[in-house]
C-alpha positions as CSV (number, residue, x, y, z in Angstrom):
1,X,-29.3,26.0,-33.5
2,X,-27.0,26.4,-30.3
3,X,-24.3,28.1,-30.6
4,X,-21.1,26.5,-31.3
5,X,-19.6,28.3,-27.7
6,X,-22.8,26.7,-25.8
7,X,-21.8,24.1,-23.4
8,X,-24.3,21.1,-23.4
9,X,-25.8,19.6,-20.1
10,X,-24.2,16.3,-21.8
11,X,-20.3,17.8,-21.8
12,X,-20.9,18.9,-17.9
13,X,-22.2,15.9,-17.3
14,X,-19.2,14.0,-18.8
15,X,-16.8,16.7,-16.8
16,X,-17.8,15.7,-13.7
17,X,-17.6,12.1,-14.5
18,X,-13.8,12.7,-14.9
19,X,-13.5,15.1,-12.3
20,X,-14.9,13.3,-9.1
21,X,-13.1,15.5,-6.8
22,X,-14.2,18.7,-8.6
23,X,-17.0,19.7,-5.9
24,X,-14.0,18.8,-3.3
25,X,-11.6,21.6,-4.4
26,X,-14.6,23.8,-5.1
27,X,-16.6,23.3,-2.2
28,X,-17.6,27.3,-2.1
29,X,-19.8,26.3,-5.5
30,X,-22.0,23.5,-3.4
31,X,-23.7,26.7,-1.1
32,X,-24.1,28.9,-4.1
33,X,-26.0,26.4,-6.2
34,X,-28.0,25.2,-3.3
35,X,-28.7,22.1,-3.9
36,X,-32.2,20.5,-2.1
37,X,-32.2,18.6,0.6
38,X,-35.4,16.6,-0.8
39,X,-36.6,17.3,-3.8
40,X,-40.1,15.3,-4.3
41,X,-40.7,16.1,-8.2
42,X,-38.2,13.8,-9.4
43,X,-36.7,10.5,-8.0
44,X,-33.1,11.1,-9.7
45,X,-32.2,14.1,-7.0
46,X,-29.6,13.0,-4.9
47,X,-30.4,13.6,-0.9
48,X,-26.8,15.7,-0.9
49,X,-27.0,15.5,3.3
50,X,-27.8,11.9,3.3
51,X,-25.2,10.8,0.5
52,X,-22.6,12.4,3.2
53,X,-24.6,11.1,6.2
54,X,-23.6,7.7,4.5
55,X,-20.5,7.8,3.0
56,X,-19.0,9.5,6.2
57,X,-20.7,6.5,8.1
58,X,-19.7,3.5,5.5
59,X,-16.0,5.3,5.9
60,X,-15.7,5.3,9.5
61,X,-17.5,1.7,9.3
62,X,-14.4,0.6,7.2
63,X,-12.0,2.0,9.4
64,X,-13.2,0.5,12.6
65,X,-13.1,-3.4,10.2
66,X,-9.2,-2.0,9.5
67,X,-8.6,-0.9,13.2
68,X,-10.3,-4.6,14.8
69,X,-7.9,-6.8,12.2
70,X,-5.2,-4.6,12.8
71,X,-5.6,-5.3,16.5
72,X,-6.6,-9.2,16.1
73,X,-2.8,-9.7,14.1
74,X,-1.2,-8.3,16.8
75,X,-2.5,-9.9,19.4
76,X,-2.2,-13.3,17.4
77,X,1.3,-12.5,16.4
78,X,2.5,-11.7,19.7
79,X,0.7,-15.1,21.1
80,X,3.1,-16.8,18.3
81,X,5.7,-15.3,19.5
82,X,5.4,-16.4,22.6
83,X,4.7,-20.2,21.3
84,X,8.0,-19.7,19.5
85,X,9.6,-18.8,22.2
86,X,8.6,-21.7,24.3
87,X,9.5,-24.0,21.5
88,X,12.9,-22.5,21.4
89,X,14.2,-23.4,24.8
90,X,12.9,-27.1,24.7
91,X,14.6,-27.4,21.0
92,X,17.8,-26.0,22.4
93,X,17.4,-28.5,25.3
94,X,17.2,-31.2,22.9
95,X,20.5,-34.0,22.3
96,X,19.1,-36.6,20.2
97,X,17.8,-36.5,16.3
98,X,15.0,-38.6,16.8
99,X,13.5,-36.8,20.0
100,X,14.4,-33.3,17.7
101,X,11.8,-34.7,15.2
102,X,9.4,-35.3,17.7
103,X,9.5,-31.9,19.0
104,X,9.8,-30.4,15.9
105,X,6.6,-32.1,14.5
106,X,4.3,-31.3,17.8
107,X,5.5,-28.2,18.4
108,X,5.3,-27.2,14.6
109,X,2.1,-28.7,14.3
110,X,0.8,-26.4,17.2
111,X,2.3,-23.3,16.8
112,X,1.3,-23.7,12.5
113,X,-2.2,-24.8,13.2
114,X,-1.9,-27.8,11.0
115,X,-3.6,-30.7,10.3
116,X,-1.0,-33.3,8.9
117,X,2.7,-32.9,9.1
118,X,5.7,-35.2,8.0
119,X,9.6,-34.6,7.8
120,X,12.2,-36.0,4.9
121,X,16.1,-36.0,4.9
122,X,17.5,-35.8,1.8
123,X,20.3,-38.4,3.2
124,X,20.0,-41.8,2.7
125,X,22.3,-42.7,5.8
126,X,20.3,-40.8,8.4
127,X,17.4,-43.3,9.6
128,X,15.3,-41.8,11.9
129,X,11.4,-42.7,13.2
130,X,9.3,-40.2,12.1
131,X,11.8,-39.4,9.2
132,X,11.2,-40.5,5.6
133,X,13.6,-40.1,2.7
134,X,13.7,-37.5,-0.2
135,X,16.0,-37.1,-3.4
136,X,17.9,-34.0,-3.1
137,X,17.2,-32.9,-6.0
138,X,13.7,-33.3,-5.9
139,X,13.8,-31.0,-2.7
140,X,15.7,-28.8,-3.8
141,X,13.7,-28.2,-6.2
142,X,11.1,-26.8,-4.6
143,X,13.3,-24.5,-2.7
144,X,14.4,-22.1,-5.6
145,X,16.8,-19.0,-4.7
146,X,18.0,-20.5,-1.5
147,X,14.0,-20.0,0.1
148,X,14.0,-21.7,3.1
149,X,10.1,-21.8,3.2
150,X,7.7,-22.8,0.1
151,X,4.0,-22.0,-0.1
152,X,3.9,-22.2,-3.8
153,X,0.6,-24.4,-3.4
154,X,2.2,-26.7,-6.1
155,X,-0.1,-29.6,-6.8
156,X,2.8,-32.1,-7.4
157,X,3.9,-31.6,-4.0
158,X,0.8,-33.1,-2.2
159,X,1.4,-36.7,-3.5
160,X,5.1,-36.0,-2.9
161,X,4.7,-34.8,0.7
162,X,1.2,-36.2,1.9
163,X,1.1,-39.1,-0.1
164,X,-1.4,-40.7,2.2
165,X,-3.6,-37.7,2.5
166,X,-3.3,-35.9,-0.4
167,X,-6.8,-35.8,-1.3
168,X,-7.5,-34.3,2.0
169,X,-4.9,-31.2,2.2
170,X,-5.9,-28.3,0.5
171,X,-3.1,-25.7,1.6
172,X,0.7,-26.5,2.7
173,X,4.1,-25.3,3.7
174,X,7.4,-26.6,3.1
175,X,10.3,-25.6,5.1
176,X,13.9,-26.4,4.4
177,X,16.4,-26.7,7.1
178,X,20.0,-26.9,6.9
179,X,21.4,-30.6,8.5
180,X,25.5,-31.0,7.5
181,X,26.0,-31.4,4.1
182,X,21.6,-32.0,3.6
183,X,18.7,-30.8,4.1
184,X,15.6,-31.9,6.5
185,X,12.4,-31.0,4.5
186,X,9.4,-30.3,7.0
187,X,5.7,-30.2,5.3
188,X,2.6,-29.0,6.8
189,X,-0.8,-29.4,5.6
190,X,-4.3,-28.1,6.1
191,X,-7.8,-29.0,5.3
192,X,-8.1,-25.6,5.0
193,X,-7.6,-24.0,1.5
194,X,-7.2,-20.3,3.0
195,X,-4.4,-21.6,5.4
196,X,-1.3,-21.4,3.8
197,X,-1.5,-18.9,0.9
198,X,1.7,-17.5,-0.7
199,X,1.3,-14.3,0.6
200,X,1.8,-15.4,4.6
201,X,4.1,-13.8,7.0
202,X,7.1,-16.4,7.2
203,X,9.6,-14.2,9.7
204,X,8.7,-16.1,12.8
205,X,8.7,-19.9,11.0
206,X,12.0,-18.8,9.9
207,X,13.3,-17.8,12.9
208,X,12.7,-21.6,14.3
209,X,14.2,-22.8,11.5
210,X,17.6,-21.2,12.3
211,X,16.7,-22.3,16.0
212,X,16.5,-25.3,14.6
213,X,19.9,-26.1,12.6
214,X,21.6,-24.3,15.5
215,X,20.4,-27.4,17.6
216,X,21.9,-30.3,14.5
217,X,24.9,-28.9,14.4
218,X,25.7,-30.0,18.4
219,X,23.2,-33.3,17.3
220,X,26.0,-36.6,15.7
């Protein structure tokens, strides 16, 4: 019978399960047990060299993925940017509503990557081509805690804002803009589902939009 103070190979076993990092902050024991670099007797000997070899290799691998994205955001935020930027001058340039709507929805359209885009007034008075009408209500709705941008993904919204080609976007964005006393409610839509996910980057899209309601307050 063992005695009671004997540690079993089970206990050390269940140690070092809960103590991953216990060879890291005693890294004097790995020379003094010296464990084998191949051991042929037994196929359940870890390669200790090669288990570094690879992790060290899969971690560098995984940095060099985190480094390229990293790299591929910038350089396709900074080409926004510079879309925006564009778009800004010709919005400010701009005196009518219903050329504003144009501009709005081919610029939009471009700079968003979108495949389908329309634009609602929550005023009944303001007729406009390209401009459909929306309850205020409804809109606001959809715009809870003074957001000016939704990308919720509700499903409601694709018969309310696509009602033609519902079936055929899978990922949108509502914006809200400011006009007088109402609102101008743009919606963009995608085929694709990974498009428009809640947790996009909205500072730039914003930005327009103030651009934008700067522009309808000169526009009668």
């Amino acid at each position: 019978m063992a005695h009671e103070d004997e540690i079993s190979e089970k206990q050390i076993i269940n140690f070092l399960k809960k103590n991953k990092n216990f060879f890291i902050k005693n890294s004097e024991l790995v020379n003094e047990l010296n464990f084998p670099t191949v051991d042929n007797s037994s196929d359940k000997v870890v390669d200790l060299e090669a288990y570094r070899y690879k992790k060290i290799s899969q971690q560098n691998i995984d940095l060099q993925n985190q480094m390229t994205k990293v790299l591929l955001a910038g350089k396709s935020h900074l080409n926004a940017q510079k879309r925006i930027l564009k778009s800004t001058i010709r919005i400010l340039n701009v005196k009518s509503l219903q050329k504003l709507i144009s501009l709005i929805k081919n610029d939009l359209k471009t700079i968003l990557g979108c495949d389908e885009m329309n634009c609602f007034v929550t005023n009944e008075n303001i007729r406009s081509e390209n401009l459909s009408q929306l309850d205020n209500k409804i809109a606001n709705s959809y715009f809870k805690n003074k957001m000016v941008t939704n990308l919720n993904q509700n499903p409601k919204g694709l018969l309310l804002f696509f009602p033609n080609k519902s079936a055929m976007i899978k990922s949108y964005i509502l914006l809200k803009v400011k006009f007088r006393e109402d609102s101008l409610i743009l919606a963009m839509g995608s085929k694709d589902k990974n498009k428009f996910t809640v947790d996009m980057q909205t500072d730039l899209v914003e930005y327009l939009i103030k651009i934008i309601e700067v522009n309808l307050l000169s526009i009668k």
